[in-house]
SEMAR-564385 format. One line per 10 residues: number of its first residue (from 1); their letters; for each residue x, y, z of N, C-alpha, C, CB. Coordinates in nm, 2 decimals, decimal comma. Last residue first. Glycine has a CB too. Layout:
<rs>
NUM	A	X:Y:Z:X:Y:Z:X:Y:Z:X:Y:Z ~ ... $
</rs>
This chain:
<rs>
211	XXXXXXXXXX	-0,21:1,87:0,99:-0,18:1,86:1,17:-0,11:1,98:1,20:-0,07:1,74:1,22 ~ -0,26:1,85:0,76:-0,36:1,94:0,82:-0,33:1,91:0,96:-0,51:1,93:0,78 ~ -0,05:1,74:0,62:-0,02:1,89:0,63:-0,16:1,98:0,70:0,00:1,94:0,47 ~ 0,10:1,48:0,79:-0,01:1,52:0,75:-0,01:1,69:0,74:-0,11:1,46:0,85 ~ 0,45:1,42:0,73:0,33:1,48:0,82:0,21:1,52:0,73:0,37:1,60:0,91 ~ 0,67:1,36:0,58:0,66:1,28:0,70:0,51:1,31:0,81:0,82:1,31:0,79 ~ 0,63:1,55:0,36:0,75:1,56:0,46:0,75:1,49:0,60:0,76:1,69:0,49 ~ 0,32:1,53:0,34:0,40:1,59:0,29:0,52:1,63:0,40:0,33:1,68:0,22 ~ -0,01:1,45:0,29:0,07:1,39:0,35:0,20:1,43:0,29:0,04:1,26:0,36 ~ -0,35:1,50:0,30:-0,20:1,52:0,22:-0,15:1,47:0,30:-0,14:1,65:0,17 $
201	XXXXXXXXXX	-0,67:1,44:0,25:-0,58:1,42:0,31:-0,47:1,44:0,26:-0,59:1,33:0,36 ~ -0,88:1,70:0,06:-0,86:1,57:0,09:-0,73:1,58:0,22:-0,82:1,49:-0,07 ~ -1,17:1,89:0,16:-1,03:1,89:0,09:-1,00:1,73:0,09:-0,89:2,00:0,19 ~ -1,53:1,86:0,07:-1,38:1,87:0,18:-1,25:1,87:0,09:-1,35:1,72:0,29 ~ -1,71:2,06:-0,17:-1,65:1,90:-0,16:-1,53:1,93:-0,01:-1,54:1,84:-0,35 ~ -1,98:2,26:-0,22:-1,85:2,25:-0,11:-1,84:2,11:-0,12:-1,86:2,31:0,07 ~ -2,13:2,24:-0,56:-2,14:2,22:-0,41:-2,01:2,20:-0,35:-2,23:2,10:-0,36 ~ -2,12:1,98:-0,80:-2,11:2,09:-0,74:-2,13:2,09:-0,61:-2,18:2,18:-0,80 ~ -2,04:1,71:-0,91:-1,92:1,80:-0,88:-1,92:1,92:-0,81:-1,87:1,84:-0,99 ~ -2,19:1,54:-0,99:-2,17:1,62:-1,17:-2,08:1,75:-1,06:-2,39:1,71:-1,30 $
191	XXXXXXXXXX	-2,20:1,18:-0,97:-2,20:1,28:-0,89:-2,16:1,46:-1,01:-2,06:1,23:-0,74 ~ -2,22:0,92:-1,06:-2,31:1,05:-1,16:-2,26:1,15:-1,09:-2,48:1,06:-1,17 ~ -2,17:0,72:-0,82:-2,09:0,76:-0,95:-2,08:0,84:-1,03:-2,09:0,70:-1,02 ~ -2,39:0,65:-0,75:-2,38:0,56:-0,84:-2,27:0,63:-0,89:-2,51:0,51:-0,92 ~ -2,35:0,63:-0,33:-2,41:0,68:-0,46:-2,39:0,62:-0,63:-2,35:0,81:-0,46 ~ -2,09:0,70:-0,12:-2,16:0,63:-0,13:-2,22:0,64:-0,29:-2,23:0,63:-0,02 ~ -1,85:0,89:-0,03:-1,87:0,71:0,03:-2,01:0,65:0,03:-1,83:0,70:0,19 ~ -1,79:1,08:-0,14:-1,85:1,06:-0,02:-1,93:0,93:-0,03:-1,94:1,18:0,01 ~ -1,83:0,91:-0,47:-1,77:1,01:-0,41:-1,90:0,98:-0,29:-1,75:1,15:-0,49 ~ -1,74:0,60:-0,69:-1,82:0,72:-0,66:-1,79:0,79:-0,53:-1,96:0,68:-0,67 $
181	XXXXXXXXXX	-1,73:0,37:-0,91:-1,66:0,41:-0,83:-1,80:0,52:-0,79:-1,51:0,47:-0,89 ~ -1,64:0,02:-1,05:-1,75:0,09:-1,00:-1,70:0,16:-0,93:-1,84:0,04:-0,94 ~ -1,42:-0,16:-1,13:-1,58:-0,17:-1,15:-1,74:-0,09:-1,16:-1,58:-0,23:-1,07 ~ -1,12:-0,11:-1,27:-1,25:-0,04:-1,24:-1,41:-0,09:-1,26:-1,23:0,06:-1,32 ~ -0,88:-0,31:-1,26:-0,96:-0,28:-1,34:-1,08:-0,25:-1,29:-0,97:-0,35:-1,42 ~ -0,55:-0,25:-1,09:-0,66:-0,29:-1,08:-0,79:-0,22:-1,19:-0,67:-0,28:-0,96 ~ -0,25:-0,35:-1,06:-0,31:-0,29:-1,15:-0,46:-0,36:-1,12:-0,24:-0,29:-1,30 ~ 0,04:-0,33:-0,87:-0,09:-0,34:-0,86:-0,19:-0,32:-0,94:-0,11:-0,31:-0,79 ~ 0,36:-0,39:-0,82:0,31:-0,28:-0,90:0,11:-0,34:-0,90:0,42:-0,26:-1,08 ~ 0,59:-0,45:-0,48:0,48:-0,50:-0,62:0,40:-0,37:-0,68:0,33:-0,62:-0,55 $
171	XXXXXXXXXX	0,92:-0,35:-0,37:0,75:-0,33:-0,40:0,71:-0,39:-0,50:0,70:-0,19:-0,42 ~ 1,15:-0,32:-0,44:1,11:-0,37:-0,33:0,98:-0,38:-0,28:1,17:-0,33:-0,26 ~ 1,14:-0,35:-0,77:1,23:-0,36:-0,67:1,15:-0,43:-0,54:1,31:-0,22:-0,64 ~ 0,86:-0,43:-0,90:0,92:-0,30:-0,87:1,02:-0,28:-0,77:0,81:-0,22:-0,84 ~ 0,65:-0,66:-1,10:0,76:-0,64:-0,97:0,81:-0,51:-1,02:0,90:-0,76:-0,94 ~ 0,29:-0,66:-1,11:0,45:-0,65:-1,14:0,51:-0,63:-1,06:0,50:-0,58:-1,22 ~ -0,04:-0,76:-1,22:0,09:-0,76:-1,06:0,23:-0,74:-1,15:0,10:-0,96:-0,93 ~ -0,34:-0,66:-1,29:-0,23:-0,77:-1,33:-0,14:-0,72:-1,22:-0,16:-0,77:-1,52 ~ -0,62:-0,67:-1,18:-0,60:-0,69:-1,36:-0,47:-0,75:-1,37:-0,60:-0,52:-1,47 ~ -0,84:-0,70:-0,95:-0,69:-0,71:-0,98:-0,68:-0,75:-1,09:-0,61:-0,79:-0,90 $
161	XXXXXXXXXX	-1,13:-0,51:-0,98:-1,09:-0,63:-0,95:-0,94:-0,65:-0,98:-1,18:-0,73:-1,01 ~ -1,27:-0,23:-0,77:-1,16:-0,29:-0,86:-1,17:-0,46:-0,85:-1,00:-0,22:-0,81 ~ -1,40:0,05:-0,66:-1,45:-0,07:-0,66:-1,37:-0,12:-0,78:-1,60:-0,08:-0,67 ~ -1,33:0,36:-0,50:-1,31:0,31:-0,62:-1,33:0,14:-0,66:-1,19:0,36:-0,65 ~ -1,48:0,66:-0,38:-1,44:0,49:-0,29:-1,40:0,48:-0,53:-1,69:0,33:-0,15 ~ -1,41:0,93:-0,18:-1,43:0,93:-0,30:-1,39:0,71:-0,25:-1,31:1,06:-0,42 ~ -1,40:1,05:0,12:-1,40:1,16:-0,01:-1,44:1,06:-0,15:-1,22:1,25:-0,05 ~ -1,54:0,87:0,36:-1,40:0,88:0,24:-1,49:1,00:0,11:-1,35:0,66:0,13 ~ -1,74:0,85:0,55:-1,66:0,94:0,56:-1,54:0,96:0,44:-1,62:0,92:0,69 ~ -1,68:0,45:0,56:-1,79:0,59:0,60:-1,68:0,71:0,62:-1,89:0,56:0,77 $
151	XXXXXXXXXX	-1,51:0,26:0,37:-1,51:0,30:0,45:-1,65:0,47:0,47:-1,35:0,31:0,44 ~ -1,63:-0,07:0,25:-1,61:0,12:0,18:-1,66:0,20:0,29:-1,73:0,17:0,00 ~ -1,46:-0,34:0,20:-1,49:-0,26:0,28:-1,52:-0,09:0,25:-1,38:-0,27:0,37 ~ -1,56:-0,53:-0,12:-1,49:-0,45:-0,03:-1,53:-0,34:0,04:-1,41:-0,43:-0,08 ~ -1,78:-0,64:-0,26:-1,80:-0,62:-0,17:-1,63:-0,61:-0,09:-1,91:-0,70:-0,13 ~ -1,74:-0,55:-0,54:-1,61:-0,66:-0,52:-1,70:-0,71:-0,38:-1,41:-0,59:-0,48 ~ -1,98:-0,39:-0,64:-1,96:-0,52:-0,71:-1,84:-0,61:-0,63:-1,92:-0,48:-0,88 ~ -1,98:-0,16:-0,41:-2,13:-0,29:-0,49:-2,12:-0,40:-0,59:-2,25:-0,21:-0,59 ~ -1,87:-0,23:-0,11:-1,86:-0,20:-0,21:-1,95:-0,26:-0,31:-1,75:-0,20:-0,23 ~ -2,00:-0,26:0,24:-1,96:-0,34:0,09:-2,00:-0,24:-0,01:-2,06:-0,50:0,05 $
141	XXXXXXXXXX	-1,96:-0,02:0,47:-2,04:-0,10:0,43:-1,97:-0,19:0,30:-2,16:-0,03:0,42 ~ -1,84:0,09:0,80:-1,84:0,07:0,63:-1,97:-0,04:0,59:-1,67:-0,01:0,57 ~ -1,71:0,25:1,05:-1,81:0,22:1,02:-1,79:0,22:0,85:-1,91:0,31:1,09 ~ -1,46:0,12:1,32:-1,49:0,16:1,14:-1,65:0,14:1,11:-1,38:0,03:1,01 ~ -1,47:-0,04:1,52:-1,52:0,08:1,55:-1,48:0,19:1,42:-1,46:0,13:1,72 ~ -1,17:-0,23:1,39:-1,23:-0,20:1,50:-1,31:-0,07:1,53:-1,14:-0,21:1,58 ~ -1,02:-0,29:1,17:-1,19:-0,23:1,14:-1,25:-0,20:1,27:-1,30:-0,35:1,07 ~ -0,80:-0,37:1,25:-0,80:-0,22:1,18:-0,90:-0,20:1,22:-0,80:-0,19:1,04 ~ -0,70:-0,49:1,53:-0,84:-0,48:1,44:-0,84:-0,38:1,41:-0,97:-0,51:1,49 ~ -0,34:-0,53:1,44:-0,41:-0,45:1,52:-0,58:-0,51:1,45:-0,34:-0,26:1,50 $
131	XXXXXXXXXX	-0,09:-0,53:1,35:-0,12:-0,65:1,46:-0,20:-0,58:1,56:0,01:-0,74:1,53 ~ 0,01:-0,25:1,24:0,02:-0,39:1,23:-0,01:-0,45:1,36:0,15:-0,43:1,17 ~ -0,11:0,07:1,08:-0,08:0,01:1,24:-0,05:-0,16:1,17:-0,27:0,02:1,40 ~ -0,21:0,23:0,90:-0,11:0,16:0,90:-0,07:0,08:1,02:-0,01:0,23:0,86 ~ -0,52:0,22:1,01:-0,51:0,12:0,88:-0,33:0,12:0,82:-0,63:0,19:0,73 ~ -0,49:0,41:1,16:-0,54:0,30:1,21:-0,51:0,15:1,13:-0,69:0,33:1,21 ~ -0,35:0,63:1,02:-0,26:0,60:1,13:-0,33:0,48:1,15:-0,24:0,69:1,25 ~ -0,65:0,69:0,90:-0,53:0,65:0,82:-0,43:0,59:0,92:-0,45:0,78:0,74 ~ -0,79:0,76:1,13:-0,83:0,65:1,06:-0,73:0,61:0,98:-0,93:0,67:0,99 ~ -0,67:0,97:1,20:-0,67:0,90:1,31:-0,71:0,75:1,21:-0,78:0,97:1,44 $
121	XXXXXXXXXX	-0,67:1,20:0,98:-0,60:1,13:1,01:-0,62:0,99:1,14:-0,52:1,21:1,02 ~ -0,89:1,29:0,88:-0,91:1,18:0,89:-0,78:1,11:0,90:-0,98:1,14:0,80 ~ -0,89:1,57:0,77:-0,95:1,50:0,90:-1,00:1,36:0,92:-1,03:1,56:0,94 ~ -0,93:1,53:0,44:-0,86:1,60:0,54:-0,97:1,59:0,72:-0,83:1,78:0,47 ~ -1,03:1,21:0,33:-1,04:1,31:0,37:-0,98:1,43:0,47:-1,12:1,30:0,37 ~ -0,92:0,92:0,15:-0,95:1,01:0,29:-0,97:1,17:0,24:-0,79:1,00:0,42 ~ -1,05:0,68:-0,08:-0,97:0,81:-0,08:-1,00:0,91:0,05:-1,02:0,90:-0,21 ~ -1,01:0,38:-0,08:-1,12:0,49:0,01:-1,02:0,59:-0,04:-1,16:0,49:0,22 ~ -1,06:0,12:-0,30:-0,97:0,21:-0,30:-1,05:0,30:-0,20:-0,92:0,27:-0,45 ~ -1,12:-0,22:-0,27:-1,16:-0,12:-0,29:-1,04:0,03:-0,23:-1,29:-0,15:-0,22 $
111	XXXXXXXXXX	-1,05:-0,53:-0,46:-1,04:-0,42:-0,36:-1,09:-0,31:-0,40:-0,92:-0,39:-0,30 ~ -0,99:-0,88:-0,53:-1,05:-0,74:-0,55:-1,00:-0,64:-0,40:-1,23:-0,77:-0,56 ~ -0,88:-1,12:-0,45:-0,89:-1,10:-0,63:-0,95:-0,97:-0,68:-1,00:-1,22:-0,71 ~ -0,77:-1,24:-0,25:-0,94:-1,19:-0,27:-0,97:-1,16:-0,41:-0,98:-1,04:-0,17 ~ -0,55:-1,30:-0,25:-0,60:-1,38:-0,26:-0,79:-1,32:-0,26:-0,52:-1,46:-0,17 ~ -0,46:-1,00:-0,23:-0,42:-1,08:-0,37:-0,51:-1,23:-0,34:-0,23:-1,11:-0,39 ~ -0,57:-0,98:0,00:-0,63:-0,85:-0,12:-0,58:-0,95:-0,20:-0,57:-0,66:-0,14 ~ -0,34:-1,14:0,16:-0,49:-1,15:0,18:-0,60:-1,07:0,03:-0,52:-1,04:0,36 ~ -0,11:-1,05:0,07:-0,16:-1,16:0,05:-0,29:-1,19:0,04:-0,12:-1,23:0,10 ~ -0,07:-0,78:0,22:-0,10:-0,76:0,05:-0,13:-0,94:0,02:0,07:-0,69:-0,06 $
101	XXXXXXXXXX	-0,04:-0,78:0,45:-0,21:-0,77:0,42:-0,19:-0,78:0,28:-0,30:-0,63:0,48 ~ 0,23:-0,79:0,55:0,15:-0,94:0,56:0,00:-0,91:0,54:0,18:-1,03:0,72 ~ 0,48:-0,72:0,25:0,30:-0,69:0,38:0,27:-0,79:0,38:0,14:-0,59:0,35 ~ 0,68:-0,76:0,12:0,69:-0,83:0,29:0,56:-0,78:0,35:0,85:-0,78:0,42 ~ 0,65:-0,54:-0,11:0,64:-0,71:-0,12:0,69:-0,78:0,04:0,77:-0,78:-0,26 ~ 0,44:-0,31:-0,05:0,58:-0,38:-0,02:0,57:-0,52:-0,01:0,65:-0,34:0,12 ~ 0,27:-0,12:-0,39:0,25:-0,25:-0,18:0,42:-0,28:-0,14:0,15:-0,52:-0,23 ~ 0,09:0,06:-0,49:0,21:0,00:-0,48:0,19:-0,08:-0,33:0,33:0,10:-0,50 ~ -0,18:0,09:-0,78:-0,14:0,07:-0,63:0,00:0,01:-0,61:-0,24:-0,02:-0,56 ~ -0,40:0,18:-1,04:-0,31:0,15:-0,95:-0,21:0,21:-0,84:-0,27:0,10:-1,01 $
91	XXXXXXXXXX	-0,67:0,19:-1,28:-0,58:0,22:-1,12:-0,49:0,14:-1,10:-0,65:0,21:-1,00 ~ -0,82:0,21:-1,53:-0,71:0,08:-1,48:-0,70:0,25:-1,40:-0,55:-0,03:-1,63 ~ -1,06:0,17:-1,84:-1,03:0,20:-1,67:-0,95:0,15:-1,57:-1,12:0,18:-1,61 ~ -0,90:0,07:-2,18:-0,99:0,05:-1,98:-0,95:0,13:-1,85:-0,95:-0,13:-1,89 ~ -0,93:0,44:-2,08:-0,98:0,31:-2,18:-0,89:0,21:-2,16:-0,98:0,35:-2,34 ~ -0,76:0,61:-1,90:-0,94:0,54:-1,91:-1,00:0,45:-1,98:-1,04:0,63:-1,96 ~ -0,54:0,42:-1,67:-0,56:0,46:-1,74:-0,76:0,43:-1,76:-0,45:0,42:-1,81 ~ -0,43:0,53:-1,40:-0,34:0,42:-1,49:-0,42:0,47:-1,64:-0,37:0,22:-1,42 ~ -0,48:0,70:-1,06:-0,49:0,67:-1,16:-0,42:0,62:-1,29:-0,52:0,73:-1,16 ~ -0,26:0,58:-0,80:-0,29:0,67:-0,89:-0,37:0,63:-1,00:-0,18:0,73:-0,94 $
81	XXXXXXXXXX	-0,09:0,55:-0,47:-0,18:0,52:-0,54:-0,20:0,66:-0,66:-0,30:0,50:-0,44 ~ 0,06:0,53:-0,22:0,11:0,55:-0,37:0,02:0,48:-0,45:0,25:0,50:-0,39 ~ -0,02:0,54:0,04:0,03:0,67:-0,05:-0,01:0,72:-0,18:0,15:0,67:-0,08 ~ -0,24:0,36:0,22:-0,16:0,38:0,12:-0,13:0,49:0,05:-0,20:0,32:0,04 ~ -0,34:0,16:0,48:-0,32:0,24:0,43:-0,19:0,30:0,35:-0,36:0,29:0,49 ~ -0,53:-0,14:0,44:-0,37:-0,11:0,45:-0,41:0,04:0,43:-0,25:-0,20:0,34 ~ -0,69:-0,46:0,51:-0,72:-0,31:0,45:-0,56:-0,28:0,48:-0,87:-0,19:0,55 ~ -0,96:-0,69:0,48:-0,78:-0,68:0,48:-0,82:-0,53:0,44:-0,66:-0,79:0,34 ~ -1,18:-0,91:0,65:-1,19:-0,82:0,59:-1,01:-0,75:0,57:-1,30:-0,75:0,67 ~ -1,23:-1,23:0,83:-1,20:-1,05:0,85:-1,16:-0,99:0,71:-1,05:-1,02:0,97 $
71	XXXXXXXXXX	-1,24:-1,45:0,82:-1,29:-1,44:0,82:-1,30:-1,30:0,83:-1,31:-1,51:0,85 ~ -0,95:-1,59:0,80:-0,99:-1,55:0,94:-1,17:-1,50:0,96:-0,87:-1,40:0,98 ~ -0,77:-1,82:0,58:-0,87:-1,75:0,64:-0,90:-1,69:0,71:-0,92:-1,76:0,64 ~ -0,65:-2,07:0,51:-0,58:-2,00:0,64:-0,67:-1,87:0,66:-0,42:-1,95:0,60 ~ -0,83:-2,18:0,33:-0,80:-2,29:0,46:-0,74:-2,16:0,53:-0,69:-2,45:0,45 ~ -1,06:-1,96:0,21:-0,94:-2,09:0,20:-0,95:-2,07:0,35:-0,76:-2,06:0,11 ~ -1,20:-1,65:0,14:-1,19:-1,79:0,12:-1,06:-1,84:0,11:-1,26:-1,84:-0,01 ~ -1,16:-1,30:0,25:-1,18:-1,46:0,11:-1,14:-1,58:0,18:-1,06:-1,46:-0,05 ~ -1,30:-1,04:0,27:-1,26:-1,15:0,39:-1,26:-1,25:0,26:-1,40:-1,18:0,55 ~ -1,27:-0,80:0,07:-1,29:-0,85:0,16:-1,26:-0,97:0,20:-1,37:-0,83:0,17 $
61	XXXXXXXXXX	-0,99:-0,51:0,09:-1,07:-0,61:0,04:-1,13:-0,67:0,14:-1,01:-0,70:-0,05 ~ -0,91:-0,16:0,08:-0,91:-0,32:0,17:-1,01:-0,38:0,05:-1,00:-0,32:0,37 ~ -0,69:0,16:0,13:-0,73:0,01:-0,01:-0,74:-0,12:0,11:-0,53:-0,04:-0,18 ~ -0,74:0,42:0,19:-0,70:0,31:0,21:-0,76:0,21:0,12:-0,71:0,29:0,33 ~ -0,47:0,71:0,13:-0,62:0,63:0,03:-0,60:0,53:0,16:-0,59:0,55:-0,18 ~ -0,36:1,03:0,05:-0,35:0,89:0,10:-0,51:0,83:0,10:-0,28:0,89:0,25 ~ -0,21:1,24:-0,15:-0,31:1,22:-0,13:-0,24:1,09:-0,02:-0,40:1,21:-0,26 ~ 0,13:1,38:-0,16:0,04:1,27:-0,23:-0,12:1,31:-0,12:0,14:1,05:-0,20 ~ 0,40:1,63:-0,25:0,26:1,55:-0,15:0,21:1,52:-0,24:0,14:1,62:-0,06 ~ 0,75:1,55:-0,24:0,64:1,52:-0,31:0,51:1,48:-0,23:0,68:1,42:-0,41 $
51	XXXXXXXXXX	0,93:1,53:-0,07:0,91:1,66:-0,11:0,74:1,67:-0,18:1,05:1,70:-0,22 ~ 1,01:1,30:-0,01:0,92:1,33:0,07:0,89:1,48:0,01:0,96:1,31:0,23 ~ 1,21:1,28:-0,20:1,09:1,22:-0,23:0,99:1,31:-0,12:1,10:1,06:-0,21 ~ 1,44:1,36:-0,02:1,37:1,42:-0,17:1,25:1,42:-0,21:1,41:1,39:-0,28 ~ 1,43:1,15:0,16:1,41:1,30:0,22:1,37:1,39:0,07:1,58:1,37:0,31 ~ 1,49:0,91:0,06:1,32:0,95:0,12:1,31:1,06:0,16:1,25:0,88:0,24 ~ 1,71:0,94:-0,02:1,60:0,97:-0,13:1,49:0,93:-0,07:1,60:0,90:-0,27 ~ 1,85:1,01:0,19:1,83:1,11:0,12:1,74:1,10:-0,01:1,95:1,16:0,10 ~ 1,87:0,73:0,30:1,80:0,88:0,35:1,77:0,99:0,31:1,84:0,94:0,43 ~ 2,04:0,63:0,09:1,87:0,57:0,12:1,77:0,70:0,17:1,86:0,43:0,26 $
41	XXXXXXXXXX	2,19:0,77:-0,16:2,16:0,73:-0,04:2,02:0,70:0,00:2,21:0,82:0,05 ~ 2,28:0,62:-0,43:2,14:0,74:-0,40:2,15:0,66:-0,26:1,94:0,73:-0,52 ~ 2,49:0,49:-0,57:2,45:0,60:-0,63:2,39:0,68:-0,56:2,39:0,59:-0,71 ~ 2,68:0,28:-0,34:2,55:0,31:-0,35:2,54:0,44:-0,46:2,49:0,34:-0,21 ~ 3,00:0,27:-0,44:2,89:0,31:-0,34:2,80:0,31:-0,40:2,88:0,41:-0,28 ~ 3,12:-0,11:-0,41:3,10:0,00:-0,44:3,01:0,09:-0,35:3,06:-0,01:-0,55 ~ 3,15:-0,36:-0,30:3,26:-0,31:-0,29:3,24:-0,12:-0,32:3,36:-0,40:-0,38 ~ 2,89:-0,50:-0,39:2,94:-0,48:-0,27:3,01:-0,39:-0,23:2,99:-0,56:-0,24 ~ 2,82:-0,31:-0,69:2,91:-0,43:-0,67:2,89:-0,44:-0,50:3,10:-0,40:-0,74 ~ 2,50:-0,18:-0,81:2,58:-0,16:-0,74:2,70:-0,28:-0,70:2,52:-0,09:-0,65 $
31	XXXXXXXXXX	2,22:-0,26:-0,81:2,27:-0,19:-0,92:2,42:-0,17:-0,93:2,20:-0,07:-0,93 ~ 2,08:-0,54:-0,68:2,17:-0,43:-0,63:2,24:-0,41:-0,79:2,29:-0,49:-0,49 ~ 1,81:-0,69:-0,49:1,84:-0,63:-0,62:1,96:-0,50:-0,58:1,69:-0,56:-0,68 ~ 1,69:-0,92:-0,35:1,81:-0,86:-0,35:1,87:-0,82:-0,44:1,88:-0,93:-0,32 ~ 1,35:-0,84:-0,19:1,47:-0,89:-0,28:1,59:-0,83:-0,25:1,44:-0,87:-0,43 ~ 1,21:-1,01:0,14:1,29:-0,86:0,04:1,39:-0,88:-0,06:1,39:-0,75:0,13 ~ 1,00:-1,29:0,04:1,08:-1,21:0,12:1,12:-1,02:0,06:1,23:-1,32:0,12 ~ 0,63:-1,25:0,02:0,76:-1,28:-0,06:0,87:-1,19:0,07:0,76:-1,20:-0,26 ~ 0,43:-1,34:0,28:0,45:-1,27:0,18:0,59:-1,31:0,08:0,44:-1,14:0,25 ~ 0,23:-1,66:0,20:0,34:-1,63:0,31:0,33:-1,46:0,18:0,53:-1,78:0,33 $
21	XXXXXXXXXX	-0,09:-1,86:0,21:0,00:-1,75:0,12:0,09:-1,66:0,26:-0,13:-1,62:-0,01 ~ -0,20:-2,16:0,24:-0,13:-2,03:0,23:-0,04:-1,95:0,22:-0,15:-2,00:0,25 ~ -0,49:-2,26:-0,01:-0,35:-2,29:0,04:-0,30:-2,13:0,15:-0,23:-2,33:-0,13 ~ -0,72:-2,20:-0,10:-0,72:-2,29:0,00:-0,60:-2,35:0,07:-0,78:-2,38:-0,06 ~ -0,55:-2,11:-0,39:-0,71:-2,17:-0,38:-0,67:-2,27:-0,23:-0,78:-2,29:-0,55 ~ -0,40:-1,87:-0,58:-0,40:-1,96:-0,47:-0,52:-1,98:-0,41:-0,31:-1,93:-0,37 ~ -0,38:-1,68:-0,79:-0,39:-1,82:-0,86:-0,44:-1,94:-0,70:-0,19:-1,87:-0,95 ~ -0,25:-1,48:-0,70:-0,37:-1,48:-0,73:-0,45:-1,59:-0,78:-0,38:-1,40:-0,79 ~ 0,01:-1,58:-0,67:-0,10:-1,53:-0,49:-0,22:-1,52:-0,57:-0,06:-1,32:-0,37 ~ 0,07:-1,62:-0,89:0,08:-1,76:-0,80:-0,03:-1,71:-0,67:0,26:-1,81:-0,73 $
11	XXXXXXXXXX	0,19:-1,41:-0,94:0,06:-1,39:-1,03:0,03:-1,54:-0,94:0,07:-1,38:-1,26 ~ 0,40:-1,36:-0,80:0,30:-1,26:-0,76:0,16:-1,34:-0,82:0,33:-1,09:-0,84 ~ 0,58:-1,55:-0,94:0,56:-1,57:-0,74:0,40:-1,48:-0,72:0,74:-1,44:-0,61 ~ 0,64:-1,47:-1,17:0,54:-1,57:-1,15:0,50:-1,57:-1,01:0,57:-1,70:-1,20 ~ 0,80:-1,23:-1,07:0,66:-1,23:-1,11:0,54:-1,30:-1,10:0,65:-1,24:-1,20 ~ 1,01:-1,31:-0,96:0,94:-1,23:-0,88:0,75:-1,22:-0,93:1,03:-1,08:-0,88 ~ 1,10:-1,46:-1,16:1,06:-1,54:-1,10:0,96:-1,49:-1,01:1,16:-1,59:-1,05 ~ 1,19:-1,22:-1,36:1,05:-1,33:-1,37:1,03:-1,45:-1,27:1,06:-1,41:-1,52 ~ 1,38:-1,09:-1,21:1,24:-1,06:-1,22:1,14:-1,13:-1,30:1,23:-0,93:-1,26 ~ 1,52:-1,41:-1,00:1,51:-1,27:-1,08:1,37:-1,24:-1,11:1,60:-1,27:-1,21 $
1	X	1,63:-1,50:-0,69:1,51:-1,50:-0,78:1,51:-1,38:-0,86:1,38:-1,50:-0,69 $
</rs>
């Protein structure tokens, strides 16, 4: 499957009504012959990379509609998130095209971004776990326009509906259009900044840098 097949495959999860949705396998993208080497060892470009601290966020949506449904709420925690742009307001998010929660958010057509706060690792580690009740003993409420989960305790929430999907090797590219955002996990958004804010969560070289 090349990269327009990868595409239409993505923009199809948001198109899916009552059917369901498998993730995409791992592509087979190689810059490289079989017979050759690799340019960029694998270990060594998550050991460079890791050089770079990010923030971490969790991004969930809520519970949607169709036949394979559960009725639960989708959340994941995430690195690679960033602002996109202000005119329109556009965020985005990367995913691995084999999560079995990025179907669920693509078939919800929205989500919400939590931006953590330093001390909050136990909640981030909750929301990467698999084949677990993330939300188990999460206290949140609905975001005000997607009603996605907006975790209690997040430095900052961001209310999106999915604008468009691209492929990115082994990851989908996520662009979401800004509904509604605002800080400590609740309020209209006006917040003007002053006053002790917490730090946020980092995550730098495989570890939380407030552990």
């Amino acid at each position: 499957m090349g990269h327009a097949g990868m595409a239409a495959a993505a923009v199809r999860y948001l198109r899916a009504e009552g059917r369901p949705v498998e993730p995409l396998p791992r592509p087979e993208l190689r810059c490289v012959r079989e017979d050759e080497r690799a340019p960029v060892d694998a270990g060594e470009f998550r050991r460079v990379l890791g050089s770079f601290a990010s923030g971490v966020t969790v991004v969930t949506a809520p519970a949607a509609d169709g036949a394979d449904a559960d009725g639960a709420p989708a959340g994941f925690a995430c690195q690679s998130f960033s602002s996109l742009s202000l005119d329109p307001p556009l965020v985005v998010f990367m995913v691995g095209r084999t999560s079995t929660t990025w179907p669920r958010i693509a078939r919800a057509g929205v989500f919400c971004v939590n931006v953590l706060g330093a001390g909050q690792q136990a909640l981030c580690r909750a929301f990467a776990a698999s084949g677990t009740d993330k939300f188990a003993g999460v206290d949140h409420d609905p975001a005000p326009v997607s009603g996605a989960p907006r975790l209690a305790g997040a430095l900052a929430w961001i209310d999106c509906t999915i604008h468009a999907v691209h492929t990115g090797g082994d990851h989908l590219i996520v662009v979401g259009r800004v509904n509604a955002l605002g800080t400590d996990g609740g309020g209209d958004g006006n917040a003007d900044g002053d006053g002790d804010e917490p730090p946020p969560l980092l995550f730098h070289r495989g570890r939380f840098l407030s552990d």
